[in-house]
N, CA, C and O atoms as a Tinker XYZ file with bonds, in Angstrom:
   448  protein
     1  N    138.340000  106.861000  120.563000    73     2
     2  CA   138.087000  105.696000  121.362000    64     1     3
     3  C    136.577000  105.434000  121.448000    63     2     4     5
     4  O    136.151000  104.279000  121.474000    81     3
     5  N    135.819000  106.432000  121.488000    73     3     6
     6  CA   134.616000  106.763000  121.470000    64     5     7
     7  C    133.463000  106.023000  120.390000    63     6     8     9
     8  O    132.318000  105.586000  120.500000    81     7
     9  N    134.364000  106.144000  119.421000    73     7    10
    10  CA   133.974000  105.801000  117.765000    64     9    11
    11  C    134.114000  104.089000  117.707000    63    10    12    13
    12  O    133.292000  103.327000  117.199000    81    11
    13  N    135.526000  103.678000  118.443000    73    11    14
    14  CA   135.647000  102.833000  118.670000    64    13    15
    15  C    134.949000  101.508000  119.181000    63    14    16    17
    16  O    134.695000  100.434000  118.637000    81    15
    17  N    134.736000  102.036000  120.489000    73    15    18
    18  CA   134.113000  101.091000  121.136000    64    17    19
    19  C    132.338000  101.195000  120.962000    63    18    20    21
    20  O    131.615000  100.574000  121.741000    81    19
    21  N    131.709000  102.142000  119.734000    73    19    22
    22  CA   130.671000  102.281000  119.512000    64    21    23
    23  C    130.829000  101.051000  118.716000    63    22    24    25
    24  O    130.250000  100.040000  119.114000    81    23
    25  N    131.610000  101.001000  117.536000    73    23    26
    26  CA   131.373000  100.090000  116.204000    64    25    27
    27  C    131.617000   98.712000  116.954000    63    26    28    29
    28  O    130.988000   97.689000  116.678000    81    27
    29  N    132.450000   98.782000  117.784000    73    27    30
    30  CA   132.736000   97.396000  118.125000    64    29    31
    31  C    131.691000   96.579000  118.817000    63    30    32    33
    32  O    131.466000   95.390000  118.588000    81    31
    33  N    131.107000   97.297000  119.641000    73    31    34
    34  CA   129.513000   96.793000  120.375000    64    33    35
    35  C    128.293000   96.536000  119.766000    63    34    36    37
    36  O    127.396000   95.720000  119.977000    81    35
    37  N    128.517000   97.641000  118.765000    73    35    38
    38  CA   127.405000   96.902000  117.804000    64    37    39
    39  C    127.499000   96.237000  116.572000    63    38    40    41
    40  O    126.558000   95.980000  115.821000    81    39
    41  N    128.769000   95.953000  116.394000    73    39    42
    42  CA   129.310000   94.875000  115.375000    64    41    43
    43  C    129.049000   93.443000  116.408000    63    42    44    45
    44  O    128.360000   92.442000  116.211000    81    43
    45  N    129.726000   93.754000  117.308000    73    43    46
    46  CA   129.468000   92.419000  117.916000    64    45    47
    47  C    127.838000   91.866000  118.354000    63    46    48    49
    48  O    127.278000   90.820000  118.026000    81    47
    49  N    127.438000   92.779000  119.048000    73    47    50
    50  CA   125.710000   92.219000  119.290000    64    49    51
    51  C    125.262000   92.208000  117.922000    63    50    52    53
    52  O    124.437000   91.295000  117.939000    81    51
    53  N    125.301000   92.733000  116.552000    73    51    54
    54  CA   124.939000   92.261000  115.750000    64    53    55
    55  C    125.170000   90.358000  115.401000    63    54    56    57
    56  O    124.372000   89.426000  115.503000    81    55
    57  N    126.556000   90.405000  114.993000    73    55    58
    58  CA   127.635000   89.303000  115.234000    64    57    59
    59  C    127.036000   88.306000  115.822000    63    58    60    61
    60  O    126.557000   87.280000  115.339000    81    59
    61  N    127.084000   88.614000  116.713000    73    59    62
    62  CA   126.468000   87.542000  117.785000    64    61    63
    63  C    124.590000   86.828000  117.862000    63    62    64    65
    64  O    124.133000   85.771000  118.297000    81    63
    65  N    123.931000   88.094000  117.174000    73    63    66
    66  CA   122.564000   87.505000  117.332000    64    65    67
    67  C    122.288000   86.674000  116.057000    63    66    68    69
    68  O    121.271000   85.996000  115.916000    81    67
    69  N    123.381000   86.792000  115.043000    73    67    70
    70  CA   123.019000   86.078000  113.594000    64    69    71
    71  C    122.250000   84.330000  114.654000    63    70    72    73
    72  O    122.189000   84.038000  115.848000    81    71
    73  N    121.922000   83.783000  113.645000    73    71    74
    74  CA   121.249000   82.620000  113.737000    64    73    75
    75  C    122.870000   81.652000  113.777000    63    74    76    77
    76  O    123.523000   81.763000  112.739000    81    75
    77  N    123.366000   80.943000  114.658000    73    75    78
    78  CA   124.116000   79.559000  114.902000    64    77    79
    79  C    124.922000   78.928000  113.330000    63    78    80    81
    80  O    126.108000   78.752000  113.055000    81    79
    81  N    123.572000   78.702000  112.486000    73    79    82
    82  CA   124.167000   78.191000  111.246000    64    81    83
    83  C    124.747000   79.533000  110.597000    63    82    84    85
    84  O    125.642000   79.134000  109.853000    81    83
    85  N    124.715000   80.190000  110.556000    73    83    86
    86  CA   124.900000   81.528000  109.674000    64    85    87
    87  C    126.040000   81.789000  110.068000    63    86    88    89
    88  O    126.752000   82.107000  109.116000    81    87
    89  N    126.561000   81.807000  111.030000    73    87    90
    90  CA   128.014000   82.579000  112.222000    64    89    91
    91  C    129.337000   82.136000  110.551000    63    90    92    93
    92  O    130.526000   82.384000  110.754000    81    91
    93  N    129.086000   81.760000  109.657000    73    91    94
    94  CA   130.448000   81.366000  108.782000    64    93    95
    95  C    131.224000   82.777000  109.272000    63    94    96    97
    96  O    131.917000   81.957000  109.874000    81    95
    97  N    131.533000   83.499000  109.454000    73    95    98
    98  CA   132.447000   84.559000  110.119000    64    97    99
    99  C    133.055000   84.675000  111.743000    63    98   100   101
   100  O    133.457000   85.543000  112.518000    81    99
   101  N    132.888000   83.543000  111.710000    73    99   102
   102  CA   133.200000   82.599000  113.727000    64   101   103
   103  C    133.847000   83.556000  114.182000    63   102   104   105
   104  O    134.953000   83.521000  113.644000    81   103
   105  N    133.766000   84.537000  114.990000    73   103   106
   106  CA   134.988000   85.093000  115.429000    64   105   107
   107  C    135.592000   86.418000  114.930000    63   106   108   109
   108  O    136.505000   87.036000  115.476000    81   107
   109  N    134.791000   86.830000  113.553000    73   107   110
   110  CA   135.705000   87.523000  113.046000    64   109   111
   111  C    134.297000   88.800000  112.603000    63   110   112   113
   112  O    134.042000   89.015000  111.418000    81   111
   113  N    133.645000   89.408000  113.559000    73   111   114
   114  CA   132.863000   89.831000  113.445000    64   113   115
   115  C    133.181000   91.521000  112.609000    63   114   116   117
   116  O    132.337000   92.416000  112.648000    81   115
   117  N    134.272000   91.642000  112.040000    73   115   118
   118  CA   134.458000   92.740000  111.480000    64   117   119
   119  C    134.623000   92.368000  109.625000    63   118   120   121
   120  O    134.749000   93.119000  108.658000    81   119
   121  N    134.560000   91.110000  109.728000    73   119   122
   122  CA   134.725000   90.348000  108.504000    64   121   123
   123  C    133.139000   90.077000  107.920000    63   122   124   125
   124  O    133.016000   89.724000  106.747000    81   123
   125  N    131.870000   90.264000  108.826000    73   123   126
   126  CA   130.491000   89.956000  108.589000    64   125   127
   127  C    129.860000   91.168000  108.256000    63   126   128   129
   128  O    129.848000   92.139000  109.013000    81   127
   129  N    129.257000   91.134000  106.983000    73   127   130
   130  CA   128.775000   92.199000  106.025000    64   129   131
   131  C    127.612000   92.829000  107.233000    63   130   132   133
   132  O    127.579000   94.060000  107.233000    81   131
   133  N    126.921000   92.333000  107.974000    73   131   134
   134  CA   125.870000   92.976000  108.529000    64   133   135
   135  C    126.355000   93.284000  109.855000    63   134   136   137
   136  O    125.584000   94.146000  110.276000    81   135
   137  N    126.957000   93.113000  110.462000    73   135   138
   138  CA   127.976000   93.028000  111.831000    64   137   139
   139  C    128.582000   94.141000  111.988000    63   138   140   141
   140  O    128.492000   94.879000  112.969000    81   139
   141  N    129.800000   94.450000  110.159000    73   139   142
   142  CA   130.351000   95.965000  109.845000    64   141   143
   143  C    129.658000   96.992000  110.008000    63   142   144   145
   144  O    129.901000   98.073000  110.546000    81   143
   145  N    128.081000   96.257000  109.109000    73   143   146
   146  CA   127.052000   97.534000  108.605000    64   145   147
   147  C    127.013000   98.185000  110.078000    63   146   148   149
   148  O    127.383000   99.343000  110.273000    81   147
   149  N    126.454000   97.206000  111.264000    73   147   150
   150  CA   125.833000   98.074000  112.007000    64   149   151
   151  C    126.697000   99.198000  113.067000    63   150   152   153
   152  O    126.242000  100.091000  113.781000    81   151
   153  N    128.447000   98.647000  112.791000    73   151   154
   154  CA   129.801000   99.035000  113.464000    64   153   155
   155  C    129.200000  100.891000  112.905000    63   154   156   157
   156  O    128.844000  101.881000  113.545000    81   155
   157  N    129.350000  100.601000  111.489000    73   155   158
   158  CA   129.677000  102.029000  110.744000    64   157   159
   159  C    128.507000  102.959000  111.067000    63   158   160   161
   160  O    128.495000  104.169000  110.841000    81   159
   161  N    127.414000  102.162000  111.689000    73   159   162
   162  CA   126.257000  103.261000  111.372000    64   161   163
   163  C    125.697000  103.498000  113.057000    63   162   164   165
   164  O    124.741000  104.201000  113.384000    81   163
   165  N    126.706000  102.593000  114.104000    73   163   166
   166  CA   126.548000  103.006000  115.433000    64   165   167
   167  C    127.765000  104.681000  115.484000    63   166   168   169
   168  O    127.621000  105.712000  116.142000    81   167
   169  N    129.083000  104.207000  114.302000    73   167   170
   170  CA   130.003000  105.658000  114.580000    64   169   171
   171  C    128.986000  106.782000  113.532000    63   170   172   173
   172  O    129.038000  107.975000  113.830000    81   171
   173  N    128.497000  106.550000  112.876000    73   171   174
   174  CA   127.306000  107.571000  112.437000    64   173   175
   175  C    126.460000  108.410000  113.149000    63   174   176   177
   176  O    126.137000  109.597000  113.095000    81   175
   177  N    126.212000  107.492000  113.800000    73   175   178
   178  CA   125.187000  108.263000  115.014000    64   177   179
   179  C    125.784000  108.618000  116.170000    63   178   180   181
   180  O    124.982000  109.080000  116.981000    81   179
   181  N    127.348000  108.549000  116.685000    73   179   182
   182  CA   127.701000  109.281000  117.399000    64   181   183
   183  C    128.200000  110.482000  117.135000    63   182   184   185
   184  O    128.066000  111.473000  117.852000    81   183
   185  N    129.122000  110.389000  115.507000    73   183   186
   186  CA   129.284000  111.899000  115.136000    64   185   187
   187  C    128.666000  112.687000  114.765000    63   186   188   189
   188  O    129.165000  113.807000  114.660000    81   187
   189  N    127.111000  112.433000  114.347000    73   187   190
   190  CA   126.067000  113.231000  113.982000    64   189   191
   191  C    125.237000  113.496000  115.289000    63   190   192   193
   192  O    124.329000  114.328000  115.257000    81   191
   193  N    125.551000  112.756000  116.520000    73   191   194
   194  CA   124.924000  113.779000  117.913000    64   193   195
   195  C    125.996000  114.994000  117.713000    63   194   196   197
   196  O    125.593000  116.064000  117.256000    81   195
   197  N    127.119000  114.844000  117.999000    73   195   198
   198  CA   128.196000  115.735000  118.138000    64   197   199
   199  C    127.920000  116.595000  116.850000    63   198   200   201
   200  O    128.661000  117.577000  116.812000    81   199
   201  N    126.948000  116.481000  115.649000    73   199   202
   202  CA   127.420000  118.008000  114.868000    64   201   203
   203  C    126.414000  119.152000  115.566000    63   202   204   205
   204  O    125.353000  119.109000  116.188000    81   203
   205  N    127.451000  120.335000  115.061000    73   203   206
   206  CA   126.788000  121.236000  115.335000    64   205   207
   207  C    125.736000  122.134000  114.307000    63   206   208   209
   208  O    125.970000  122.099000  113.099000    81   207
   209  N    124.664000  122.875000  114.776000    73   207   210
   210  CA   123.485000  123.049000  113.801000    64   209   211
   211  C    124.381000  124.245000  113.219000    63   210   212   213
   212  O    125.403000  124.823000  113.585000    81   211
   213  N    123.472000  124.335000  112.100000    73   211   214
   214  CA   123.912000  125.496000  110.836000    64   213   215
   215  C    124.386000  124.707000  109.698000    63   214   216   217
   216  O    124.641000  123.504000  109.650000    81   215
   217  N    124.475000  125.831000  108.566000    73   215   218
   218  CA   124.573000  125.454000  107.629000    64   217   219
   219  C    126.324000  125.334000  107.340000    63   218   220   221
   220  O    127.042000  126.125000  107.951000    81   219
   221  N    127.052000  124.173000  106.256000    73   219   222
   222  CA   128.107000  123.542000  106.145000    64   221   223
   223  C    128.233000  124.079000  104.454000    63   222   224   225
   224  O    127.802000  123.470000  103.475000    81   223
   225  N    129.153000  125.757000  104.471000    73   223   226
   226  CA   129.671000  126.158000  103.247000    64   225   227
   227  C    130.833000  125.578000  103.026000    63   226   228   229
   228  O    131.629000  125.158000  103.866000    81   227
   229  N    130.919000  125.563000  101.769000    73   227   230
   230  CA   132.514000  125.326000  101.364000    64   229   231
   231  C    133.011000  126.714000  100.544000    63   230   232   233
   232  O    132.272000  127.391000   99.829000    81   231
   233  N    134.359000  126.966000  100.799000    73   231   234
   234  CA   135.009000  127.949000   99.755000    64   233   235
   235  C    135.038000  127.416000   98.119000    63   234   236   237
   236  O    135.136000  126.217000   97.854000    81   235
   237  N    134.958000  128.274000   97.264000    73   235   238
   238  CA   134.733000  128.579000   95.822000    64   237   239
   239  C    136.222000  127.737000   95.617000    63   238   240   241
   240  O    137.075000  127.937000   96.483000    81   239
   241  N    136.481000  126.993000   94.718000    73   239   242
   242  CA   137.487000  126.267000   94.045000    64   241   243
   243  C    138.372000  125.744000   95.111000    63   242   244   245
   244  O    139.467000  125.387000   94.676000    81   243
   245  N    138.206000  125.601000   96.360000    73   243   246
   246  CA   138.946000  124.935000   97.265000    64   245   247
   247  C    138.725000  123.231000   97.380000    63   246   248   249
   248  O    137.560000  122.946000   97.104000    81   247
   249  N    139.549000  122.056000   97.714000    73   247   250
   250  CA   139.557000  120.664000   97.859000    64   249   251
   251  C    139.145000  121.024000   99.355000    63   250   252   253
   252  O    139.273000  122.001000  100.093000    81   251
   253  N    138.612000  119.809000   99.433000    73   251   254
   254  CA   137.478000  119.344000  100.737000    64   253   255
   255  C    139.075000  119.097000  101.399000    63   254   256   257
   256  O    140.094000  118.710000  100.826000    81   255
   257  N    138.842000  119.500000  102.890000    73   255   258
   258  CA   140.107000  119.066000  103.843000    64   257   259
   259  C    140.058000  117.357000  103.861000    63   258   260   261
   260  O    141.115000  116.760000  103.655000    81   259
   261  N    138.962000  116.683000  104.082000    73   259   262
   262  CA   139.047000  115.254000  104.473000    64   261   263
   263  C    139.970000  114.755000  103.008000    63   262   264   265
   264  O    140.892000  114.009000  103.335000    81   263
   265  N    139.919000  114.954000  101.848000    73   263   266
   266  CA   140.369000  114.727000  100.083000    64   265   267
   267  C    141.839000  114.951000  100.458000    63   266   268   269
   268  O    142.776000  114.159000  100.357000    81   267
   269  N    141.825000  116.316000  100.951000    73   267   270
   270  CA   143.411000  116.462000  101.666000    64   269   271
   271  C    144.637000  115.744000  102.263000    63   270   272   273
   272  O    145.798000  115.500000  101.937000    81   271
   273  N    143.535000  115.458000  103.634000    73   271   274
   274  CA   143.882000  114.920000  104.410000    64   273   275
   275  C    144.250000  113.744000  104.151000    63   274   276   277
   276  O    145.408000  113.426000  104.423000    81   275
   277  N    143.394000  112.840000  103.583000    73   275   278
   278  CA   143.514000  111.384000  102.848000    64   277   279
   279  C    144.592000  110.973000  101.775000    63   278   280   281
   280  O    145.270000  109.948000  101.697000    81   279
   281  N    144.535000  112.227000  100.873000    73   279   282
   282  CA   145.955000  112.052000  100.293000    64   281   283
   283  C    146.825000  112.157000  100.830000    63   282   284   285
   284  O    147.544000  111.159000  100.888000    81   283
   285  N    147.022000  112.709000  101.139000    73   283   286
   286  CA   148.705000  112.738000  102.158000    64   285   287
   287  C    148.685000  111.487000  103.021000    63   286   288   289
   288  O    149.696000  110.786000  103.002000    81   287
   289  N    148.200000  111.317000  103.377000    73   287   290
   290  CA   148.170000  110.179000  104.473000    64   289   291
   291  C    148.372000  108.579000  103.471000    63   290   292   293
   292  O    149.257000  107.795000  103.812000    81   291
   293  N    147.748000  108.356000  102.643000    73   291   294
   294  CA   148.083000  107.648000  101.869000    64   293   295
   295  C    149.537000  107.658000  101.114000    63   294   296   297
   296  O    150.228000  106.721000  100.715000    81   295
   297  N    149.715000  108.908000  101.076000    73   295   298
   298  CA   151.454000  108.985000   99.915000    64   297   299
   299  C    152.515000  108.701000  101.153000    63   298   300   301
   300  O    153.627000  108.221000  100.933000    81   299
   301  N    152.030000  109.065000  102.537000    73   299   302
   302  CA   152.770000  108.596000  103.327000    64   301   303
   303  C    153.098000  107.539000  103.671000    63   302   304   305
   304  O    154.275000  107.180000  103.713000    81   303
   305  N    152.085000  106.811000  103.995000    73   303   306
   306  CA   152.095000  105.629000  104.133000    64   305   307
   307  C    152.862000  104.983000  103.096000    63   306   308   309
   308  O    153.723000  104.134000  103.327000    81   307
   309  N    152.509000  105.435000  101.850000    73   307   310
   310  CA   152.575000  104.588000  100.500000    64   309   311
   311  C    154.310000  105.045000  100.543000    63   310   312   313
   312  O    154.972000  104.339000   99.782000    81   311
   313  N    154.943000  105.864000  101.134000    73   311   314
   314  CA   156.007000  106.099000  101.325000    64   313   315
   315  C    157.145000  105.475000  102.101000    63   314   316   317
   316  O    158.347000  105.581000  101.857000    81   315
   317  N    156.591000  104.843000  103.026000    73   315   318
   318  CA   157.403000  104.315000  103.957000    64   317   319
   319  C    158.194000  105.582000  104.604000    63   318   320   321
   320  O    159.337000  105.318000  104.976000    81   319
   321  N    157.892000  106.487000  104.730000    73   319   322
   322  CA   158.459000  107.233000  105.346000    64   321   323
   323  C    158.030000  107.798000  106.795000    63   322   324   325
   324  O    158.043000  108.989000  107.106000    81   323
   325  N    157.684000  106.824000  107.543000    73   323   326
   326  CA   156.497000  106.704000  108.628000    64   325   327
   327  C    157.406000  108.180000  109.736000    63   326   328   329
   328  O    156.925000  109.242000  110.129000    81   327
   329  N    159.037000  107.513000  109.962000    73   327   330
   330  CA   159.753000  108.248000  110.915000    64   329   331
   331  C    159.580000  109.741000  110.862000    63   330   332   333
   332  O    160.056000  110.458000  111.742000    81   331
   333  N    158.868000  110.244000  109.783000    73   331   334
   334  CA   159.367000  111.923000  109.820000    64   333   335
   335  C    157.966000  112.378000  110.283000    63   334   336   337
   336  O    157.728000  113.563000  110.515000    81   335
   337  N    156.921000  111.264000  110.427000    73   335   338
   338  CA   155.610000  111.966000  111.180000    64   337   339
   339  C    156.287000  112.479000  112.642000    63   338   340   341
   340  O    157.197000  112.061000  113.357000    81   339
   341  N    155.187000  113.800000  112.702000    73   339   342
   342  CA   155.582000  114.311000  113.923000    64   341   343
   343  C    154.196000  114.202000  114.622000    63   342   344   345
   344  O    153.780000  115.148000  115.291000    81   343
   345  N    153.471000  113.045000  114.474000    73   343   346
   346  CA   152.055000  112.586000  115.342000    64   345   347
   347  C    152.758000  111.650000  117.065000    63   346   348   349
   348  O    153.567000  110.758000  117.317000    81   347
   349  N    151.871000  112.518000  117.807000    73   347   350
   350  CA   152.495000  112.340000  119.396000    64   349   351
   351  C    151.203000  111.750000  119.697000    63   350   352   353
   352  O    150.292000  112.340000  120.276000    81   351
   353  N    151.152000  109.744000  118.988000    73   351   354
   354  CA   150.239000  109.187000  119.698000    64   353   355
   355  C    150.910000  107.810000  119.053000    63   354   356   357
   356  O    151.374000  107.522000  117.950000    81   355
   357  N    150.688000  106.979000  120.541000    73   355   358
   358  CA   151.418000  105.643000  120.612000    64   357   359
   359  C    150.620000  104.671000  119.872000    63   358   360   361
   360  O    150.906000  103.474000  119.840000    81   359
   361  N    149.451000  105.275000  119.178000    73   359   362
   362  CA   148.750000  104.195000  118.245000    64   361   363
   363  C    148.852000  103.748000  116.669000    63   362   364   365
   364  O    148.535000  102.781000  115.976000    81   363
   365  N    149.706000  105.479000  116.463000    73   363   366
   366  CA   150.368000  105.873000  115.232000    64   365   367
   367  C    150.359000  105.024000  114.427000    63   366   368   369
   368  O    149.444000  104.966000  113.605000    81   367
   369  N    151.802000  103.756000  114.451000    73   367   370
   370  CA   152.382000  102.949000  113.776000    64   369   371
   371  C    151.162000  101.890000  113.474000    63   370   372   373
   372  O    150.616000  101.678000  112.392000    81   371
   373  N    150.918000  101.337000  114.647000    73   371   374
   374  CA   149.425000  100.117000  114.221000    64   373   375
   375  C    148.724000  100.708000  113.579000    63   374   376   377
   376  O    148.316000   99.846000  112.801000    81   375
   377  N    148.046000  102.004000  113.203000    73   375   378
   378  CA   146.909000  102.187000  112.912000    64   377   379
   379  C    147.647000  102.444000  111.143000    63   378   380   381
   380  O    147.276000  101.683000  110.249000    81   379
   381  N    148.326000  103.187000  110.945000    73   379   382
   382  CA   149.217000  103.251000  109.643000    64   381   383
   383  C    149.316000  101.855000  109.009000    63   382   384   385
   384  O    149.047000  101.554000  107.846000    81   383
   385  N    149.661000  101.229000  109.790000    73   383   386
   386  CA   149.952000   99.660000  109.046000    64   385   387
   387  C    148.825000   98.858000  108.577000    63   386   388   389
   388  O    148.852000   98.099000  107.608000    81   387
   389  N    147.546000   99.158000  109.568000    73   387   390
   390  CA   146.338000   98.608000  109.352000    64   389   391
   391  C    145.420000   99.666000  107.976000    63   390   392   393
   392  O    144.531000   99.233000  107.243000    81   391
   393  N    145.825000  100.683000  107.975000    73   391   394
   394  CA   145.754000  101.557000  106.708000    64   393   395
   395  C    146.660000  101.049000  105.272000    63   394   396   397
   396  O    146.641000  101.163000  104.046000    81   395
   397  N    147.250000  100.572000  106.107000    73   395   398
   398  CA   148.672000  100.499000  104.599000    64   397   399
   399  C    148.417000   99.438000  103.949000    63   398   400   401
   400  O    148.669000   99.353000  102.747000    81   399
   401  N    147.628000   98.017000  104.961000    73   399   402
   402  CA   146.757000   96.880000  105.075000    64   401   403
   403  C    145.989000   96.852000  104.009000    63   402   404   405
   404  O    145.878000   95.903000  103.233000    81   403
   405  N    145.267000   98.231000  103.928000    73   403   406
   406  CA   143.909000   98.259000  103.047000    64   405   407
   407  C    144.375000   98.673000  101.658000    63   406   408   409
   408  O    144.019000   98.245000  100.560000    81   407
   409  N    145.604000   99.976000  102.104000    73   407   410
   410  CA   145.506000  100.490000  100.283000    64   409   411
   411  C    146.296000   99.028000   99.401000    63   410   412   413
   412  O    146.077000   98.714000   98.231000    81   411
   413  N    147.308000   98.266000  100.452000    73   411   414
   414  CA   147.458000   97.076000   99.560000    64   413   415
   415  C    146.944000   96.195000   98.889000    63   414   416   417
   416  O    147.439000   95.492000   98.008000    81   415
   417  N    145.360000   96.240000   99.543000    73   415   418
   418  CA   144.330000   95.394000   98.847000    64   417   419
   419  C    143.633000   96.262000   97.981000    63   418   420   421
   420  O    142.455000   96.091000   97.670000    81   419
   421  N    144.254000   97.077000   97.635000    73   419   422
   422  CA   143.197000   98.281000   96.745000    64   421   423
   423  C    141.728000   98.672000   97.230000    63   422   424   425
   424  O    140.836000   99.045000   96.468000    81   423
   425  N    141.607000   98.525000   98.652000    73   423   426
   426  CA   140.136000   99.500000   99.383000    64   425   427
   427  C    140.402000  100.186000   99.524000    63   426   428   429
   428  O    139.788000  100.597000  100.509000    81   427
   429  N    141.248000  101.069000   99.119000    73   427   430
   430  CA   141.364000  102.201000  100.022000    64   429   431
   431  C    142.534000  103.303000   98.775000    63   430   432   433
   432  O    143.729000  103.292000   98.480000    81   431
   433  N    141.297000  104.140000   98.371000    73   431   434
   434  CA   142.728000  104.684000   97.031000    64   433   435
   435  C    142.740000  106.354000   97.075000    63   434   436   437
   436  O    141.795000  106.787000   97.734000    81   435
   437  N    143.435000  107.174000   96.626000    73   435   438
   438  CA   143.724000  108.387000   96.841000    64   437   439
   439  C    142.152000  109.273000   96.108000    63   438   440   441
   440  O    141.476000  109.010000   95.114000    81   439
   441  N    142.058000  110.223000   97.013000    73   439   442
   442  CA   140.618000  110.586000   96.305000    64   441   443
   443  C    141.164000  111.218000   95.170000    63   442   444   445
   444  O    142.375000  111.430000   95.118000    81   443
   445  N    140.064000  111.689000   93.846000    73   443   446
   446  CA   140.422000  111.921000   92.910000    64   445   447
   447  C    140.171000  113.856000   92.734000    63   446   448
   448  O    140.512000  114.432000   91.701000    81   447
């Protein structure tokens, strides 16, 4: 929620300070290339207060968990097999669909 309402505040005060003639994105401030930019790089700077110091090893021939994580989540989706998630959060379904949104437009593809 956190992440959330970071990108959204500064998508919008971005959004909003463009110049009058410029606004061609009326409304749709997640649709404005500089509006997004500043969404993604306000949740940047909240998860990089939150890291913790030290150094970030990885194991010898192991896939990155996020590569993991992303595939599956995609074959799921890409599955329609939403009912057999056992995720205990009422945002589940919207947020899947708004995912399922993207890999249909091809943004969004299985890491390699």
């Amino acid at each position: 929620m956190m992440l959330g309402l970071g990108a959204l505040n500064a998508g919008l005060h971005q959004h909003w300070m463009q110049p009058v003639t410029y606004r061609e994105y009326e409304g749709k401030w997640i649709d404005d290339p500089a509006a997004y930019d500043q969404g993604v790089q306000a949740i940047n700077h909240i998860l990089e207060a939150y890291r913790q110091g030290g150094r970030v090893t990885k194991k010898l021939g192991s896939e990155p968990s996020a590569e993991i994580i992303v595939r599956h989540l995609i074959r799921t989706i890409k599955s329609k097999k939403r009912d057999s998630w056992d995720w205990h959060d009422p945002f589940a379904q919207p947020l899947a669909d708004a995912i399922g949104a993207l890999i249909d437009l091809g943004r969004l593809k299985e890491p390699r």
